[in-house]
C-alpha positions as a Markdown table, in Angstrom:
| # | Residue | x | y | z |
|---|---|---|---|---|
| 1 | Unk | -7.6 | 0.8 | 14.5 |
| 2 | Unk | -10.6 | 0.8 | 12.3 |
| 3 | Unk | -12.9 | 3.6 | 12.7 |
| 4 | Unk | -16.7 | 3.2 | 10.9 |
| 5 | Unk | -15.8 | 6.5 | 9.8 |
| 6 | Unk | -13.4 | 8.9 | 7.9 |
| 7 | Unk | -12.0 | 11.7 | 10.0 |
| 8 | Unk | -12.2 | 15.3 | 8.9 |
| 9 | Unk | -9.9 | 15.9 | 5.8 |
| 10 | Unk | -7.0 | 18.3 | 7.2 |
| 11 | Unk | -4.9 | 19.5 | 3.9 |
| 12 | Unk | -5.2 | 18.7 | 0.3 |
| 13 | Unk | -3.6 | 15.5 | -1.1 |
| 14 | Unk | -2.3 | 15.0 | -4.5 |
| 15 | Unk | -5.3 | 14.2 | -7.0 |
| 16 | Unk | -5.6 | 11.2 | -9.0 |
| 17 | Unk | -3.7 | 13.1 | -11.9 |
| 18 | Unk | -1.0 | 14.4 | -10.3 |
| 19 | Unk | -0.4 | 11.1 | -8.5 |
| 20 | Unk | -0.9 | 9.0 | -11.9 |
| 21 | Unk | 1.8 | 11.3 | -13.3 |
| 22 | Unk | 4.4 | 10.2 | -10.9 |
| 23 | Unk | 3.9 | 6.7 | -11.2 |
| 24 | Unk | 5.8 | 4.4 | -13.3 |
| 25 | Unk | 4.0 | 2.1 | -15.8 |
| 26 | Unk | 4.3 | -0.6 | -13.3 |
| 27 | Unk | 3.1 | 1.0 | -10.6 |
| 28 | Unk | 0.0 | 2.7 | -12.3 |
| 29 | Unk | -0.9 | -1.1 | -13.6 |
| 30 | Unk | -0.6 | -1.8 | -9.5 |
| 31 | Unk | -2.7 | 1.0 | -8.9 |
| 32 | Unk | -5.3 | 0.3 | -11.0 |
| 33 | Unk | -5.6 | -3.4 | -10.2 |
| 34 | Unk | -5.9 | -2.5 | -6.6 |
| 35 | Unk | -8.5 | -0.4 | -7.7 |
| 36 | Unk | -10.8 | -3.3 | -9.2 |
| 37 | Unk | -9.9 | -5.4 | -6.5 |
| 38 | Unk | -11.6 | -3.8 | -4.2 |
| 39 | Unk | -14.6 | -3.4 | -6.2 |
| 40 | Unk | -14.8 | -6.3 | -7.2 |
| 41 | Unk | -14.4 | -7.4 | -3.3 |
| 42 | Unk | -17.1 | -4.8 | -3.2 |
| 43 | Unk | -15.4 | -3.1 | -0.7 |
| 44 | Unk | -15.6 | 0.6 | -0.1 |
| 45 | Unk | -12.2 | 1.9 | -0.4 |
| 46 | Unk | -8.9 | 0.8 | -1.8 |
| 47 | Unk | -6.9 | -0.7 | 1.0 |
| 48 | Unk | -3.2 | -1.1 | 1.4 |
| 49 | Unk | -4.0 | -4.6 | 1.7 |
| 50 | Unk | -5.6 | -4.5 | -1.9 |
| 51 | Unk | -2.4 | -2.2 | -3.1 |
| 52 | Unk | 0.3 | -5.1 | -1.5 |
| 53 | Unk | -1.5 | -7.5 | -3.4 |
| 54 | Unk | -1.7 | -6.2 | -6.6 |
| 55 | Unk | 2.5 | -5.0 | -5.9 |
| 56 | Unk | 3.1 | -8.9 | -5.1 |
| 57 | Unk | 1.1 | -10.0 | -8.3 |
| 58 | Unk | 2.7 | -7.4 | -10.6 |
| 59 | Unk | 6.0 | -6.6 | -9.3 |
| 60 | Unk | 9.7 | -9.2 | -9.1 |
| 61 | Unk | 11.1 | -6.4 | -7.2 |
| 62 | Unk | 8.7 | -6.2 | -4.6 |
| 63 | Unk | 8.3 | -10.1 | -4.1 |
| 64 | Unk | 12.1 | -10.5 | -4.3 |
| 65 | Unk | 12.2 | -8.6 | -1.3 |
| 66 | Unk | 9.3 | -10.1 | 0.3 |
| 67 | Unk | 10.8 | -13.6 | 0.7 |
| 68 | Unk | 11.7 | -16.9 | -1.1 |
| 69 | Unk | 8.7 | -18.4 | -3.2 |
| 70 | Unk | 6.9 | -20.0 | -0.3 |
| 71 | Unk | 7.0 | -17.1 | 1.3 |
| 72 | Unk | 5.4 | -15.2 | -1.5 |
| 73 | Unk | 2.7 | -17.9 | -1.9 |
| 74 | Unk | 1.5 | -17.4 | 2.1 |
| 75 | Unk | 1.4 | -13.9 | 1.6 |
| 76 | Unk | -0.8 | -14.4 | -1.6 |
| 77 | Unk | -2.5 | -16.8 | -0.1 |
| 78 | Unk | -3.6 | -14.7 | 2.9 |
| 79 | Unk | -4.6 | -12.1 | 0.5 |
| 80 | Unk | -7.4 | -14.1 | -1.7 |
| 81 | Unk | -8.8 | -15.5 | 1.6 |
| 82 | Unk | -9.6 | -11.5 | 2.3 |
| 83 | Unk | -12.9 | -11.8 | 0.6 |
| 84 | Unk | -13.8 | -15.3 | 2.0 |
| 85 | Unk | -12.1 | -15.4 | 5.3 |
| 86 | Unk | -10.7 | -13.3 | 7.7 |
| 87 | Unk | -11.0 | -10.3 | 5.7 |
| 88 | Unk | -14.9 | -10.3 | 5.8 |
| 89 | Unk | -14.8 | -8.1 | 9.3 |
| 90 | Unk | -12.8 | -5.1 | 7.4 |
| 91 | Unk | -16.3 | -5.1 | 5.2 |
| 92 | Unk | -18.0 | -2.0 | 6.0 |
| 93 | Unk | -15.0 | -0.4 | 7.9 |
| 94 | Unk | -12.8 | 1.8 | 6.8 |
| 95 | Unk | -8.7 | 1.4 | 7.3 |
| 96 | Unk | -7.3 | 4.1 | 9.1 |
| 97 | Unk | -4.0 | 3.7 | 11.8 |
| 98 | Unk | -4.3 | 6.9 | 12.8 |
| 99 | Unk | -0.4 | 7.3 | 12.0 |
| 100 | Unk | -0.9 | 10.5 | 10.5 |
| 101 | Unk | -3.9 | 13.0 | 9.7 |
| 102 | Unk | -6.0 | 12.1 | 7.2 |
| 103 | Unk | -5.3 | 13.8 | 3.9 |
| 104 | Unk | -7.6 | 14.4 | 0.8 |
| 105 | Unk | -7.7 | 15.8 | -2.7 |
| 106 | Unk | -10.1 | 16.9 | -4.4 |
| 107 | Unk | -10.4 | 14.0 | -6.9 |
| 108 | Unk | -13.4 | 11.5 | -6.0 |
| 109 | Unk | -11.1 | 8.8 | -7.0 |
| 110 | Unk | -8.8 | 9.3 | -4.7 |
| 111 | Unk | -11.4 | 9.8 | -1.4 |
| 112 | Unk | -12.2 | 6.1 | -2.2 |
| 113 | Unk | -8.9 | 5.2 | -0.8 |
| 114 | Unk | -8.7 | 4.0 | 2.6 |
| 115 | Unk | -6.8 | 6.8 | 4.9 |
| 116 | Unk | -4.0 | 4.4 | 5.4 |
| 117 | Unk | -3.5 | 3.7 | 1.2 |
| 118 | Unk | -3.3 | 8.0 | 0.7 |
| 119 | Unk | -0.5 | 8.5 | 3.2 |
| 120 | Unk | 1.1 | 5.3 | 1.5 |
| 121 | Unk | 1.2 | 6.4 | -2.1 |
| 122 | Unk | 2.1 | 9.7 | -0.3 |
| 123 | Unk | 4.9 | 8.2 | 1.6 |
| 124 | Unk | 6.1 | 6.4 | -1.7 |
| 125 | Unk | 6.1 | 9.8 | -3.6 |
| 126 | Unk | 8.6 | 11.8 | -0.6 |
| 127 | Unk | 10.7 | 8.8 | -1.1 |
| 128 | Unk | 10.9 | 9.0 | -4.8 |
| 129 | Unk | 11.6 | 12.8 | -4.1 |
| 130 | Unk | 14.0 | 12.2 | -2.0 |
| 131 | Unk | 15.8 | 9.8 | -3.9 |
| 132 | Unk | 15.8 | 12.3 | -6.6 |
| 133 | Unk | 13.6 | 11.0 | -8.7 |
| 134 | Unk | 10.5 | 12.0 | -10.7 |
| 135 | Unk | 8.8 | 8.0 | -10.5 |
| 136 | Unk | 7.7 | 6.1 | -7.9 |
| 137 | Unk | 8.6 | 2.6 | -7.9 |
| 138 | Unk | 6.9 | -0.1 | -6.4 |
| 139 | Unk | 9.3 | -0.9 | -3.6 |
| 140 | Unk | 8.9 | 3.1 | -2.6 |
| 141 | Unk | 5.6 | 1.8 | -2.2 |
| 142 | Unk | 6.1 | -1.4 | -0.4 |
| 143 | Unk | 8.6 | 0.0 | 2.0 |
| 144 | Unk | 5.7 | 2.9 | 3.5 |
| 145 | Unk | 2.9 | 0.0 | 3.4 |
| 146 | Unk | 5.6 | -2.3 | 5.8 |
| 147 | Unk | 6.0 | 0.4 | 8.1 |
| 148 | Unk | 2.3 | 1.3 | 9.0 |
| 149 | Unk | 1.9 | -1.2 | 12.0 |
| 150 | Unk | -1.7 | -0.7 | 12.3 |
| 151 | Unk | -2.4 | -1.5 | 8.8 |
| 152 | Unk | -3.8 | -4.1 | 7.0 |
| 153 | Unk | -1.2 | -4.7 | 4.7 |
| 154 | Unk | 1.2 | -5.0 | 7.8 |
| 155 | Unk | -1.7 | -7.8 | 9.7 |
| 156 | Unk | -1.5 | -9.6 | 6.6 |
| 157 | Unk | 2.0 | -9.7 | 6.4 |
| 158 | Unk | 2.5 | -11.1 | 9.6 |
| 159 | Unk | -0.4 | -13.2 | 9.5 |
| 160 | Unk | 1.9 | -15.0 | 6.6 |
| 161 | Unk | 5.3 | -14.7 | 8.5 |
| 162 | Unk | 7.2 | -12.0 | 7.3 |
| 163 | Unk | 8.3 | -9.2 | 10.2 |
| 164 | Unk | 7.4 | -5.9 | 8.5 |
| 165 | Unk | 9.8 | -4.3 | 10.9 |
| 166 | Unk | 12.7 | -6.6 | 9.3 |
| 167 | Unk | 11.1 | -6.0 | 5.3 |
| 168 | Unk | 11.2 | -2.4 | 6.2 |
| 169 | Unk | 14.9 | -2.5 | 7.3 |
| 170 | Unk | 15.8 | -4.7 | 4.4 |
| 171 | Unk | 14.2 | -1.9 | 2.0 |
| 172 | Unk | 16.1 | 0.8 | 3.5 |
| 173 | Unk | 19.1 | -1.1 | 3.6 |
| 174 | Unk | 18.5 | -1.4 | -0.3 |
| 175 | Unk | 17.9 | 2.3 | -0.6 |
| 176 | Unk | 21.1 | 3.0 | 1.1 |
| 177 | Unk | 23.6 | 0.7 | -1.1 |
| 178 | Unk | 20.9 | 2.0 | -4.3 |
| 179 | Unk | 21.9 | 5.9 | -3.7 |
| 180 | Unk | 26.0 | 5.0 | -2.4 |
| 181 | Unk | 26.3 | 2.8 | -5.7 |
């Protein structure tokens, strides 16, 4: 659902810094091209659907798992028609799927993120912790964007095809043969 406006910050999220830390080089690159994206869009907030288009841009692991090439191309193709299209009526609006409480840091930077993209990046750091790892990767990030129904990222992906249910099955199916290997 997408509410006009934020909800009250309930805890402290991890600030820019912190979050930059735990980032690989690849992902930070994600990060900040989500970032102009939606400025450039001159959108509000960072979006997940401006963070899965920037991982599907950047990323072979992330579009390997998304599908063949023609299904990467619908997915990208959704994405630039955001700004000209369909997206136009998330304008103004800001994403939040009510999934979880909203959570904020201190850092500006990060309160310019849409609800849905903090408890995604925060999703994609658990998972790196609990794969025992100090980085996040970008499919840590693409599997807690496919499994946030109400997001954009999720519309979008359906909107080109791909069952996020299914990518987010086939990422932890990855995960498990990654951590048994």
């Amino acid at each position: 659902m997408q509410s006009p406006t934020p909800r009250v910050p309930q805890q402290p999220a991890a600030t820019r810094t912190e979050l930059d830390a735990r980032l690989t080089v690849e992902l930070a690159s994600v990060v900040a091209g989500a970032r102009r994206r939606a400025l450039r869009d001159g959108d509000r907030q960072t979006d997940t659907a401006h963070l899965l288009h920037s991982l599907i841009e950047s990323d072979p692991e992330v579009r390997t798992v998304v599908g063949d090439a023609p299904q990467v191309a619908r997915v990208l193709g959704y994405l630039v028609q955001r700004s000209i299209g369909y997206g136009l009526r998330w304008q103004g609006s800001v994403e939040d799927s009510g999934t979880v409480p909203v959570v904020r840091g201190a850092d500006a930077d990060v309160s310019r993120w849409s609800p849905s993209a903090v408890t995604a990046m925060e999703g994609a750091l658990q998972r790196a912790d609990l794969r025992g790892d100090a980085r996040v990767r970008g499919i840590d990030l693409l599997a807690c964007l496919a499994v946030d129904r109400e997001s954009r990222a999720v519309e979008v992906l359906g909107r080109a095809g791909v069952d996020a249910a299914l990518l987010a099955g086939r990422i932890a199916e990855m995960s498990r043969h990654v951590s048994q290997g």
